[in-house]
C-alpha positions as a printed Julia matrix, in Angstrom:
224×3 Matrix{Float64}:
   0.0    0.0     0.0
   1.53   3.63   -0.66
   2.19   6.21    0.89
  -0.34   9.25    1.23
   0.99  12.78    0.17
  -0.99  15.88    0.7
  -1.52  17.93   -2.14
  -0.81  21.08   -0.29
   2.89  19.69    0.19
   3.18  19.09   -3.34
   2.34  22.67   -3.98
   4.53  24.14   -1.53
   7.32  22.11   -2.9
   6.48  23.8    -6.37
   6.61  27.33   -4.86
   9.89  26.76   -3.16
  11.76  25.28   -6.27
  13.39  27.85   -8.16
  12.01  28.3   -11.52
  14.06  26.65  -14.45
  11.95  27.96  -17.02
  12.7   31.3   -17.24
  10.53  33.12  -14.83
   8.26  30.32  -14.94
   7.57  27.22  -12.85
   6.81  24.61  -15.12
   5.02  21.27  -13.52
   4.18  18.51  -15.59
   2.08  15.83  -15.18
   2.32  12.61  -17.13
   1.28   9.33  -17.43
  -1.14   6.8   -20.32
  -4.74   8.16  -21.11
  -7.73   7.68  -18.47
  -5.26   7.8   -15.61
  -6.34  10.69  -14.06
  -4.04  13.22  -15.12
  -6.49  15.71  -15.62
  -8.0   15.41  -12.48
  -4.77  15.5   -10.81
  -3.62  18.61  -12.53
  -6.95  20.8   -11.48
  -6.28  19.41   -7.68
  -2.78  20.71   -7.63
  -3.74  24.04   -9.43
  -6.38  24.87   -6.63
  -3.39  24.6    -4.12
  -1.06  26.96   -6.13
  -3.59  29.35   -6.93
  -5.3   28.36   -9.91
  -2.38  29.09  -12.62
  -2.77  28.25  -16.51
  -3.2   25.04  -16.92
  -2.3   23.72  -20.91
  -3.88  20.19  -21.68
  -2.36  18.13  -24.08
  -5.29  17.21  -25.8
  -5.34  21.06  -27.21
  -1.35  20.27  -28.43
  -1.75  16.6   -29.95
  -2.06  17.19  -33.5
  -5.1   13.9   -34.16
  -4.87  10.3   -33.34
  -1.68   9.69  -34.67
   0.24  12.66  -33.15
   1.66  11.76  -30.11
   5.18  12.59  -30.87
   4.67  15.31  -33.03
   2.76  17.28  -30.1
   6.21  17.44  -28.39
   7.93  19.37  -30.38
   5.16  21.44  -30.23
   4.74  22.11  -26.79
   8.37  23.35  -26.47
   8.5   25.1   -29.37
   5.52  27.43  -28.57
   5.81  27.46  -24.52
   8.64  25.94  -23.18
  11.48  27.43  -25.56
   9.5   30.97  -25.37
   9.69  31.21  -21.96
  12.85  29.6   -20.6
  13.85  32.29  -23.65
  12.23  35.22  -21.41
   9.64  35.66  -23.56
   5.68  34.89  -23.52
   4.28  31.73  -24.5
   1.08  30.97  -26.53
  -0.35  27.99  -28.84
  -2.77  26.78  -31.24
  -5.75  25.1   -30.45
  -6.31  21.78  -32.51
  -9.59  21.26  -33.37
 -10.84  17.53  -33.0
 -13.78  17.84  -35.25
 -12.32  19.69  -37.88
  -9.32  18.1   -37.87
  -6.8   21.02  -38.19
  -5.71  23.83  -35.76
  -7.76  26.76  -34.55
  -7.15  29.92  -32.59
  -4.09  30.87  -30.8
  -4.25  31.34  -27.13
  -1.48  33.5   -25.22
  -0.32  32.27  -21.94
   2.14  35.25  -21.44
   4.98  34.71  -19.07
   3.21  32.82  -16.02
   4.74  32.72  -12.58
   3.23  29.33  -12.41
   2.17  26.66  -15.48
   1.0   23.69  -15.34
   0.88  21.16  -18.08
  -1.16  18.0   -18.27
  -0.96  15.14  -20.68
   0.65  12.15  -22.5
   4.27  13.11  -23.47
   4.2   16.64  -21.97
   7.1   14.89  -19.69
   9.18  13.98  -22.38
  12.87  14.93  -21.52
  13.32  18.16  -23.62
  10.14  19.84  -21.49
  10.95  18.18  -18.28
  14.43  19.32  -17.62
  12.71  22.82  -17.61
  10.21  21.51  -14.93
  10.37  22.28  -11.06
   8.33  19.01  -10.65
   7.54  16.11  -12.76
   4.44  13.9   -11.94
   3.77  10.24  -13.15
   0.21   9.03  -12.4
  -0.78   5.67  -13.68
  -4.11   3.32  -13.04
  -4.81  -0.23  -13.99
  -5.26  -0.6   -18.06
  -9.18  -1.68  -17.98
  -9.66   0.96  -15.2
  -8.14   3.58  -17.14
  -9.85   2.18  -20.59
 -13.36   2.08  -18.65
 -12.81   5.82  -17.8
 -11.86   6.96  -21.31
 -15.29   5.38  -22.75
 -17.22   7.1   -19.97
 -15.57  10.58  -20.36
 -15.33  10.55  -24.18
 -17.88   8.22  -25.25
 -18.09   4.88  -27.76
 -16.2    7.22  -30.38
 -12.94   6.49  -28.35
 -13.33   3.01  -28.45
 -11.53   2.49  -31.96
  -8.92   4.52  -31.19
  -7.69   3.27  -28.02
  -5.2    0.71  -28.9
  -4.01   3.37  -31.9
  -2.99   5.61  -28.99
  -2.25   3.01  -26.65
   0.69   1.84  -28.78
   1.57   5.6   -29.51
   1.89   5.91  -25.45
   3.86   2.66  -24.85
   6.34   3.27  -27.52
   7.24   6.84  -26.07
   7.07   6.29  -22.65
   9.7    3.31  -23.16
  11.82   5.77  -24.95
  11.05   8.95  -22.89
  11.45   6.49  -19.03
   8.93   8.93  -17.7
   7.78   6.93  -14.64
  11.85   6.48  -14.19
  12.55   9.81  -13.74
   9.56  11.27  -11.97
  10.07  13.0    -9.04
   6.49  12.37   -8.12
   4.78   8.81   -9.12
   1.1    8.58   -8.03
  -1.62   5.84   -8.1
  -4.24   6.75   -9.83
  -6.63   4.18   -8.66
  -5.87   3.64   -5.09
  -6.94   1.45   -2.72
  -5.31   2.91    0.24
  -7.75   5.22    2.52
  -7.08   8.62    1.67
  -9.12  11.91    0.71
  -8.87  12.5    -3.19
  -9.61  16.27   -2.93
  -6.62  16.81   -0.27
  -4.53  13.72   -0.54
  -2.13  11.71   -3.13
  -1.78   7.77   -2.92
   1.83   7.72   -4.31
   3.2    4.19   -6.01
   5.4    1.79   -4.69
   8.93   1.71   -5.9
   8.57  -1.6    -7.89
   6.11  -0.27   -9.91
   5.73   2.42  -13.18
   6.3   -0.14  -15.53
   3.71   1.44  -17.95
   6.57   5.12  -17.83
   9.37   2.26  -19.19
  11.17   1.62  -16.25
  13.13  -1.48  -16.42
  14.29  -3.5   -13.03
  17.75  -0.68  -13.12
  15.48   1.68  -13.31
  12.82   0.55  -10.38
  15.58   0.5    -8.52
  16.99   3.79   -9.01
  13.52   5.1    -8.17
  13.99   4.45   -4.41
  16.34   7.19   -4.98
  13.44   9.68   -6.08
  12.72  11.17   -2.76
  13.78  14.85   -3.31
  13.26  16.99   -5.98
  15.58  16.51   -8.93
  16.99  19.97   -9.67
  18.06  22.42   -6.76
């Protein structure tokens, strides 16, 4: 069973990390669809103050555009502002299939990003905090058929196989500073509390057995 975490520690770890992204805190929460990323990311925004929060399903350029939305995301914010400058990006449109209006995030004390692949490498050594969430695949399938209907059902193993591929590439679970369950069964209070995962596990981030083990390691922030 893991350990509980208060989400009110999590943000006062964010406001006492210097920012590595220019001006910016960057956080970055990551982790395969329907695991409650989302959820997680509006949580720990109500503790820091409700800051811009960017979801990757804005970024992702279709079905099939997994890797191409991270490029993306650090051309337009993270480059920007670790640049001094403002950030902003364009909207993809689902339905029409192509990109839409820009929106300007200007130079944010705080951002937080949400999202498959938003804690790819190139983005997260900007980040004061990098989350991993994952949940059990059937859970996390059950949840993306509730919240975006039968229309997501052909496309889950499309994306699924998008996810594995660049999470074994990306070891996101590996280097996490923060891994969380997201489907606990540890007594805890969702709207204050974390269930964080055990050491041996993240497998679904592409952490191999070296790699589970360096995660006992993971206690402490990453960067200074």
């Amino acid at each position: 069973m893991g350990d509980v975490l208060e989400i009110a520690a999590l943000a006062a770890r964010v406001r006492a990390a210097p920012p590595r992204c220019g001006a910016t805190r960057l956080v970055c929460i990551d982790g395969p669809s329907g695991s409650g990323k989302t959820t997680l990311a509006a949580r720990l925004a109500a503790a820091l103050g409700h800051p811009p929060v960017l979801h990757m399903d804005d970024v992702y350029p279709g079905w099939d555009g997994l890797a191409a939305s991270v490029p993306l995301l650090y051309e337009q914010v993270v480059a920007p502002l670790a640049e001094g400058g403002t950030a902003s990006y364009r909207r993809y449109d689902w339905h029409r299939g192509a990109f839409a209006e820009a929106h300007d995030l200007g130079t944010p004390e705080l951002l937080v990003v949400e999202g498959a692949g938003c804690g790819a490498r190139v983005v997260a050594e900007r980040a004061v905090l990098l989350v991993w969430i994952e949940a059990p695949r059937d859970e996390r399938f059950r949840r993306g058929i509730a919240r975006d209907g039968e229309t997501y059902r052909p496309h889950w193993e499309r994306w699924a196989r998008q996810e594995a591929e660049h999470f074994a590439a990306e070891a996101t679970a590996c280097r996490a500073d923060v891994r969380v369950d997201g489907a606990p069964s540890a007594p805890h209070d969702p709207a204050r509390e974390l269930v964080l995962l055990q050491p041996a596990t993240g497998t679904e981030g592409g952490c191999s057995p070296a790699g589970r083990d360096r995660l006992q390691a993971l206690e402490e922030p990453r960067h200074p």
